[in-house]
N, CA, C and O atoms as CSV, one atom per row, in Angstrom:
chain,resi,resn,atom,element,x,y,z
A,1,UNK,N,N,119.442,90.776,122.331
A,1,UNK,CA,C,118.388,91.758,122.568
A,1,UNK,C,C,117.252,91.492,121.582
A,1,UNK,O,O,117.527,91.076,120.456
A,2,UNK,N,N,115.906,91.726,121.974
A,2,UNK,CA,C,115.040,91.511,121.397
A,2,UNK,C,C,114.717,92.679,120.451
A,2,UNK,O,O,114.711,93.850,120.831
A,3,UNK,N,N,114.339,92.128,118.690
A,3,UNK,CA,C,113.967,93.736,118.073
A,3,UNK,C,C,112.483,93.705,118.454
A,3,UNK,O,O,111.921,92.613,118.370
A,4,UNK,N,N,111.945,94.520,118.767
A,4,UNK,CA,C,110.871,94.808,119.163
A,4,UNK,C,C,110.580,96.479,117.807
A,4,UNK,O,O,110.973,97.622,117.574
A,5,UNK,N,N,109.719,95.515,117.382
A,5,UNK,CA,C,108.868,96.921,116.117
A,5,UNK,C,C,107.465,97.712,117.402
A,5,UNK,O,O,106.644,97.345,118.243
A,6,UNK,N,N,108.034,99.047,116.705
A,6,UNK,CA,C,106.957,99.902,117.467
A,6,UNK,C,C,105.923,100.341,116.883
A,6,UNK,O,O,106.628,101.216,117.387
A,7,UNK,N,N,104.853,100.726,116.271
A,7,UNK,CA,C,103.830,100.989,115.429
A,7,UNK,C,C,103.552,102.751,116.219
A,7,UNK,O,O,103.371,103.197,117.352
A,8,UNK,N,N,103.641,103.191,115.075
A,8,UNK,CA,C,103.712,105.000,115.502
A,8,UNK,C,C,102.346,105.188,114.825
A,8,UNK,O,O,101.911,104.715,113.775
A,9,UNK,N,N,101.604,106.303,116.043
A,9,UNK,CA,C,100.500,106.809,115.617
A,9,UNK,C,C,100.510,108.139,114.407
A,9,UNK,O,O,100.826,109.090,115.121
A,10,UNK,N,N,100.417,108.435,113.654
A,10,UNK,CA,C,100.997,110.009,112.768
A,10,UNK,C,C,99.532,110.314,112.716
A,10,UNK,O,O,99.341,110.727,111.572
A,11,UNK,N,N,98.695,110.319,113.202
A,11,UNK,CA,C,97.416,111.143,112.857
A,11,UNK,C,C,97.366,112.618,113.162
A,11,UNK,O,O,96.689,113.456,112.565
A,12,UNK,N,N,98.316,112.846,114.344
A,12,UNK,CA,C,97.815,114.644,114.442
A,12,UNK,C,C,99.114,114.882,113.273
A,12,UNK,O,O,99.017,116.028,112.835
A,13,UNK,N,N,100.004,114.316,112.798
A,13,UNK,CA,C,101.071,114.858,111.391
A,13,UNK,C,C,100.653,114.638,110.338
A,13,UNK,O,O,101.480,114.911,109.468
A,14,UNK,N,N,99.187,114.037,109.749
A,14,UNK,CA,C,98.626,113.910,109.081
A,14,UNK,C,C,97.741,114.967,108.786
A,14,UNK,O,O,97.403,115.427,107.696
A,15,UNK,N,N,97.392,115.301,110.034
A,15,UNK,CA,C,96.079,116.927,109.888
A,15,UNK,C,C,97.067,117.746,109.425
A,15,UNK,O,O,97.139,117.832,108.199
A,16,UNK,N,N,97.830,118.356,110.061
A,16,UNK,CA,C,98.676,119.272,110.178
A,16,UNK,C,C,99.317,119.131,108.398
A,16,UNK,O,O,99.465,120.192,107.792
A,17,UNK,N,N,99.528,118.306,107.950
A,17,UNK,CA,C,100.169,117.998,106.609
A,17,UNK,C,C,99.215,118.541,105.779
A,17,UNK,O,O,99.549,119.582,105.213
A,18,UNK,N,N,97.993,118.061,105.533
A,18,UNK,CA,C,96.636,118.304,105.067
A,18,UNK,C,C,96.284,119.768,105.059
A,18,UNK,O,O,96.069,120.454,104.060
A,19,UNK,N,N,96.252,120.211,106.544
A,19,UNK,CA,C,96.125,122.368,106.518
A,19,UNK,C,C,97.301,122.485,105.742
A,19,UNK,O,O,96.785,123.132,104.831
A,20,UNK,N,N,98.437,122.366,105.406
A,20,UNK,CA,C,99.113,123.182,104.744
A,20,UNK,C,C,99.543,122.449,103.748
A,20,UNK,O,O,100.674,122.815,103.425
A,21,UNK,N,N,99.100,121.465,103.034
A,21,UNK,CA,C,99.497,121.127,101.755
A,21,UNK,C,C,98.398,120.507,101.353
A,21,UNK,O,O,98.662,119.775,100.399
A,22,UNK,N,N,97.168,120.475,101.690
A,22,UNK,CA,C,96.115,119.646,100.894
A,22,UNK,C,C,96.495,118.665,100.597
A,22,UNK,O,O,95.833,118.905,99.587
A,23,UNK,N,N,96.930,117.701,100.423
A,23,UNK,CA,C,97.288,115.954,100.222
A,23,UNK,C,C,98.554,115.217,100.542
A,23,UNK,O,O,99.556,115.834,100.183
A,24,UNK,N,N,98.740,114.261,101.022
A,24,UNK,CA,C,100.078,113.707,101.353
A,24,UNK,C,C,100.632,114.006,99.986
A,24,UNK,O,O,101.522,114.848,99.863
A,25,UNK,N,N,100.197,113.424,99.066
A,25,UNK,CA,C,101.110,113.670,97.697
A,25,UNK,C,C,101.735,114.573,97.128
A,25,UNK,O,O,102.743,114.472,96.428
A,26,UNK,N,N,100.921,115.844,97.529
A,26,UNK,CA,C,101.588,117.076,97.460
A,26,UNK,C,C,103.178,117.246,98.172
A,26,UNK,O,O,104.220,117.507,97.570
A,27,UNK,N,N,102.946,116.945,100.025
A,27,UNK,CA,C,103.650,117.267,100.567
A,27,UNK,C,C,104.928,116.140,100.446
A,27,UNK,O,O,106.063,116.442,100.815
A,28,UNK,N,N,104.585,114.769,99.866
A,28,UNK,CA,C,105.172,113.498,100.004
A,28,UNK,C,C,106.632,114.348,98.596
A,28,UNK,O,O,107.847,114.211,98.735
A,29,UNK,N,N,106.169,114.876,97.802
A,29,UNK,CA,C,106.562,115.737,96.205
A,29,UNK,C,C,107.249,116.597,96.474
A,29,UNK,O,O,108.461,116.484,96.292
A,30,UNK,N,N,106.548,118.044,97.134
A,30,UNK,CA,C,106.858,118.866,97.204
A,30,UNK,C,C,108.236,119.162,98.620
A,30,UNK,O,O,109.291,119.749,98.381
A,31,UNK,N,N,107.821,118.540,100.152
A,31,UNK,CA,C,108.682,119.162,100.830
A,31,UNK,C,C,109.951,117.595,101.024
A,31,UNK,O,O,111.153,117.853,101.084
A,32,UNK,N,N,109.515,116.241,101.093
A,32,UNK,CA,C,110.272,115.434,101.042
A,32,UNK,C,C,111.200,115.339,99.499
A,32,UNK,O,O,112.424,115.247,99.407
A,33,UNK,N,N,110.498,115.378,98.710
A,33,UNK,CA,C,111.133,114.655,97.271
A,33,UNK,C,C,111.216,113.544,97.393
A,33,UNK,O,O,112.291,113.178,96.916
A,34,UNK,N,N,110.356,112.311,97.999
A,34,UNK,CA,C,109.852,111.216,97.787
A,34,UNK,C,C,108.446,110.339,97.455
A,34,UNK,O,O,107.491,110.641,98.171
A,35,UNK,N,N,108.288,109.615,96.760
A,35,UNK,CA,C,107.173,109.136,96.037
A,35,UNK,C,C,105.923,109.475,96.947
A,35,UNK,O,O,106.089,109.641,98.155
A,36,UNK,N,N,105.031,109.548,96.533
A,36,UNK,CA,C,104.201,109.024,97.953
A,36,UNK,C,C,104.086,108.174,98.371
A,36,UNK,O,O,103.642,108.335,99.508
A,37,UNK,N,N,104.300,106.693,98.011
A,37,UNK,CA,C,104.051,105.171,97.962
A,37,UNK,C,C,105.157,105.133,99.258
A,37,UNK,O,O,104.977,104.743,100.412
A,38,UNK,N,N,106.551,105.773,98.513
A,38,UNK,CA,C,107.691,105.824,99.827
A,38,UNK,C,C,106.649,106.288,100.884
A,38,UNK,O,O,106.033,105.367,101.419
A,39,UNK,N,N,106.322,107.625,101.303
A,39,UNK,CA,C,105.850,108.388,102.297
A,39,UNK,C,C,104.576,107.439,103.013
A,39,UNK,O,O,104.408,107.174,104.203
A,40,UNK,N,N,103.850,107.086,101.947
A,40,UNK,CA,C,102.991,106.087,102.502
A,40,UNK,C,C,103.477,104.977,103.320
A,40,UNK,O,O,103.050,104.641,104.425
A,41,UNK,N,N,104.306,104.514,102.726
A,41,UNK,CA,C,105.230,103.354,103.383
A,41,UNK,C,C,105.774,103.914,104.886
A,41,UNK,O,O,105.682,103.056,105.765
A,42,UNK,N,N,106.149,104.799,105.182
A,42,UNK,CA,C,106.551,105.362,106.677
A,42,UNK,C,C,104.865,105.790,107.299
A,42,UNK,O,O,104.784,105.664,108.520
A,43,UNK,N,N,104.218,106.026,106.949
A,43,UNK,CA,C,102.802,106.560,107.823
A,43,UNK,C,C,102.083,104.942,107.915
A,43,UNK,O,O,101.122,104.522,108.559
A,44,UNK,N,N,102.591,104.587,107.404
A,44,UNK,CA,C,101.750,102.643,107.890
A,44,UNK,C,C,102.538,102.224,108.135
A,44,UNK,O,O,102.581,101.168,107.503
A,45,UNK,N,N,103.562,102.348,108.871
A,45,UNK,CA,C,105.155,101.433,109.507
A,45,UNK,C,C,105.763,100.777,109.119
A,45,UNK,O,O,106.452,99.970,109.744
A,46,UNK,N,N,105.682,100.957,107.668
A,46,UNK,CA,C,106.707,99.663,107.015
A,46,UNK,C,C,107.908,100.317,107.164
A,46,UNK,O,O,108.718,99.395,107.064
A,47,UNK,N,N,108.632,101.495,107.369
A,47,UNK,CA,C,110.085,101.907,106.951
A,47,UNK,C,C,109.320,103.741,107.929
A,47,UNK,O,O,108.278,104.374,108.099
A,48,UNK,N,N,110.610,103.754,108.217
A,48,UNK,CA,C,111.142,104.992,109.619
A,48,UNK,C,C,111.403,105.924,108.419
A,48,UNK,O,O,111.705,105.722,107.243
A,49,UNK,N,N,111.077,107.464,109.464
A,49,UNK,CA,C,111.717,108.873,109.164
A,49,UNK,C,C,112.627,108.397,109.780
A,49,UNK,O,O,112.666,107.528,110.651
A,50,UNK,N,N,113.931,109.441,108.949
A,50,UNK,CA,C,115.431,109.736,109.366
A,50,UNK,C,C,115.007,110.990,109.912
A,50,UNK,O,O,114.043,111.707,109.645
A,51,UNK,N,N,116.133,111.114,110.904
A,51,UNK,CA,C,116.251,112.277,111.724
A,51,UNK,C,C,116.284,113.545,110.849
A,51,UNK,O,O,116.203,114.620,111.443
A,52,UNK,N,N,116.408,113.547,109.332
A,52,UNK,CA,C,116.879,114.783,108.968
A,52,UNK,C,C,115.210,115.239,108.339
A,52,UNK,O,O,114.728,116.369,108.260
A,53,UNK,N,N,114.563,113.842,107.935
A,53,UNK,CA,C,113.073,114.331,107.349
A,53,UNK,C,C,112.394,114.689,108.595
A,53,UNK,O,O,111.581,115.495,108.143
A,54,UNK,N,N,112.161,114.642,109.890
A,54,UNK,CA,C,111.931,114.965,110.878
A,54,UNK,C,C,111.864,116.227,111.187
A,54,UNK,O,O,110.882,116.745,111.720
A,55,UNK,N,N,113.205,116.981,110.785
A,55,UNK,CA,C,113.700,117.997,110.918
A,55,UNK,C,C,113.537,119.002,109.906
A,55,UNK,O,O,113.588,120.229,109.995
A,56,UNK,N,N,113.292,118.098,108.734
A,56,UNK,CA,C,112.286,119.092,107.536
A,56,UNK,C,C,111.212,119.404,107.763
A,56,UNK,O,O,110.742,120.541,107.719
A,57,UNK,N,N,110.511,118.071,108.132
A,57,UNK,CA,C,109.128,118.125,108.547
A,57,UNK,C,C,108.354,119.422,109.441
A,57,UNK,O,O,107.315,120.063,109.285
A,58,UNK,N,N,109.530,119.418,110.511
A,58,UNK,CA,C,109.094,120.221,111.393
A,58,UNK,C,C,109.175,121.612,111.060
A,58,UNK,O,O,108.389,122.520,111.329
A,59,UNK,N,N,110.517,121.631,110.279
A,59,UNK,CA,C,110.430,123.019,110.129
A,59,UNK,C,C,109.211,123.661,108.618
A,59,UNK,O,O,108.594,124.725,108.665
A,60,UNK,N,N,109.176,122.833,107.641
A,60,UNK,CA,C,108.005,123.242,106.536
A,60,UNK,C,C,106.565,123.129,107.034
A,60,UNK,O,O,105.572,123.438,106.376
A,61,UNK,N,N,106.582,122.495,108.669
A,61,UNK,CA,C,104.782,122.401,108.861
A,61,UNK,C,C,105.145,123.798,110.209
A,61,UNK,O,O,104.533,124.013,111.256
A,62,UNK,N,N,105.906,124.254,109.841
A,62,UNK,CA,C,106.168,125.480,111.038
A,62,UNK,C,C,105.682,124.764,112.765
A,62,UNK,O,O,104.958,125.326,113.586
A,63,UNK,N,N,106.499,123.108,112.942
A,63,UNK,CA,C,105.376,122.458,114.495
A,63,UNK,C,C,106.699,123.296,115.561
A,63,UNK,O,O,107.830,123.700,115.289
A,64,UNK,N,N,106.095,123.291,116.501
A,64,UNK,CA,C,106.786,123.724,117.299
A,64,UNK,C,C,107.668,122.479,118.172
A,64,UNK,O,O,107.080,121.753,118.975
A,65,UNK,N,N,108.659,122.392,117.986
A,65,UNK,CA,C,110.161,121.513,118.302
A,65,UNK,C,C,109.953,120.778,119.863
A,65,UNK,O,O,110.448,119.779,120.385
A,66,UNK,N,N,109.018,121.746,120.287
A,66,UNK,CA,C,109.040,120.355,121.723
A,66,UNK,C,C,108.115,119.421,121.785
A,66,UNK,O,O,108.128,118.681,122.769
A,67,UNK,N,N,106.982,119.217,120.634
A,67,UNK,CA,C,106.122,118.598,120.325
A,67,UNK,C,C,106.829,117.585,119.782
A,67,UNK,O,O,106.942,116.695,120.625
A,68,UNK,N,N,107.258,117.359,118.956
A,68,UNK,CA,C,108.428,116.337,117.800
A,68,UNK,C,C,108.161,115.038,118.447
A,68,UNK,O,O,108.144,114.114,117.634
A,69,UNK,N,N,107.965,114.724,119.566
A,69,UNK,CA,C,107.520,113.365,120.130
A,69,UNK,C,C,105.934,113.249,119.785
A,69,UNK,O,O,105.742,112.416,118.898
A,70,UNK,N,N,104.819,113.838,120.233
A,70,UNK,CA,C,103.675,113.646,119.903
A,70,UNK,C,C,103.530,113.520,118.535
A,70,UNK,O,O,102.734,112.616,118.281
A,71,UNK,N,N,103.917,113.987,117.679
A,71,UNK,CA,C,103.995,114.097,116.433
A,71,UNK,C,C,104.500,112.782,115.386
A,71,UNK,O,O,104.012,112.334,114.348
A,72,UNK,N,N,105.979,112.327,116.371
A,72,UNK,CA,C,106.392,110.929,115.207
A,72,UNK,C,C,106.715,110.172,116.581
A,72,UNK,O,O,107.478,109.215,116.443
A,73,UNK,N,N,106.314,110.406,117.749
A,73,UNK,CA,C,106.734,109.584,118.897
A,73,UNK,C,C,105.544,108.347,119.715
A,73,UNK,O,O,105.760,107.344,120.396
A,74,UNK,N,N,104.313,108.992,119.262
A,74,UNK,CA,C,103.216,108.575,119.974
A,74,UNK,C,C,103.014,107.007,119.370
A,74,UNK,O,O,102.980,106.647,118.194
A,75,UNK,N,N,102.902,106.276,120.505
A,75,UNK,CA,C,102.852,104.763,119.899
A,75,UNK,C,C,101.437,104.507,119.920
A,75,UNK,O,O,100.770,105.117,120.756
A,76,UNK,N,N,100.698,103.459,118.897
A,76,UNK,CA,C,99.512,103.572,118.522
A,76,UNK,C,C,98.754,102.714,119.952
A,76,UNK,O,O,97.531,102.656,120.087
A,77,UNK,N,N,99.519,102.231,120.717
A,77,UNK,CA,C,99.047,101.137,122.049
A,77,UNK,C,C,98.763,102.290,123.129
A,77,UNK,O,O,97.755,102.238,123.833
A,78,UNK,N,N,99.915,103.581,123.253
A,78,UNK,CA,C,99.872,104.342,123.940
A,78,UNK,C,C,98.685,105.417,123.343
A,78,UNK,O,O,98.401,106.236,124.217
A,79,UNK,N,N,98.178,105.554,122.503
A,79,UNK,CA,C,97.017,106.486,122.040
A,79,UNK,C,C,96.124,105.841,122.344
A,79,UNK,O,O,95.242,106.538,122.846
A,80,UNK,N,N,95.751,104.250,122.271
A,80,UNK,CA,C,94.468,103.904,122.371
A,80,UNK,C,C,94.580,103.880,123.967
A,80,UNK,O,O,93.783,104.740,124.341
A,81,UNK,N,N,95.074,103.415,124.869
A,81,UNK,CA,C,94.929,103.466,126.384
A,81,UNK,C,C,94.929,104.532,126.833
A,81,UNK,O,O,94.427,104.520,127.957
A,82,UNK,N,N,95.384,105.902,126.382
A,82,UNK,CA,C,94.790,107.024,126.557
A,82,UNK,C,C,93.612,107.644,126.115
A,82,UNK,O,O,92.964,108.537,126.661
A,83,UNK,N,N,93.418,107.060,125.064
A,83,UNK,CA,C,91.717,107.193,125.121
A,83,UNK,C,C,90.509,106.246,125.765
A,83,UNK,O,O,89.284,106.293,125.647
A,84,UNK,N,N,91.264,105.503,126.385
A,84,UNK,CA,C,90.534,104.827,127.782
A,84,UNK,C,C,90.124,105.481,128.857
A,84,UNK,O,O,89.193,104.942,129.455
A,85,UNK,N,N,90.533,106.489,129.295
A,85,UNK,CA,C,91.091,107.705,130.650
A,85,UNK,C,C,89.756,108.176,130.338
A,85,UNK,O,O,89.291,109.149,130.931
């Protein structure tokens, strides 16, 4: 089987991070307990959320649970061809 890397868009989990914590670093500190450099490292695709930071995520940015795909699902090929439409 082929690994095929996916490149994830996080820009609307980026706003949303920003209204309620003013800086990744804050939130990278405060709700993960990882560096920001780590956190940085997952928002530019070098290294994946685990299902459980996902599940932090969602619940400390109060997102609503059926979104959870737009949020860490949206692939950056599939955002730009939708902004083709």
């Amino acid at each position: 089987m082929k690994n095929i890397t996916r490149q994830y868009d996080y820009q609307l989990l980026k706003g949303e991070i920003v209204k309620k914590y003013s800086t990744m670093r804050n939130f990278a500190n405060d709700v993960l307990n990882i560096t920001p450099t780590a956190f940085s490292r997952i928002l530019k695709n070098k290294a994946r959320f685990s299902q459980d930071s996902i599940s932090l995520i969602v619940e400390s940015l109060d997102l609503n649970p059926e979104l959870i795909g737009i949020y860490f699902f949206t692939n950056v090929s599939q955002k730009n061809a939708n902004s083709n439409n």
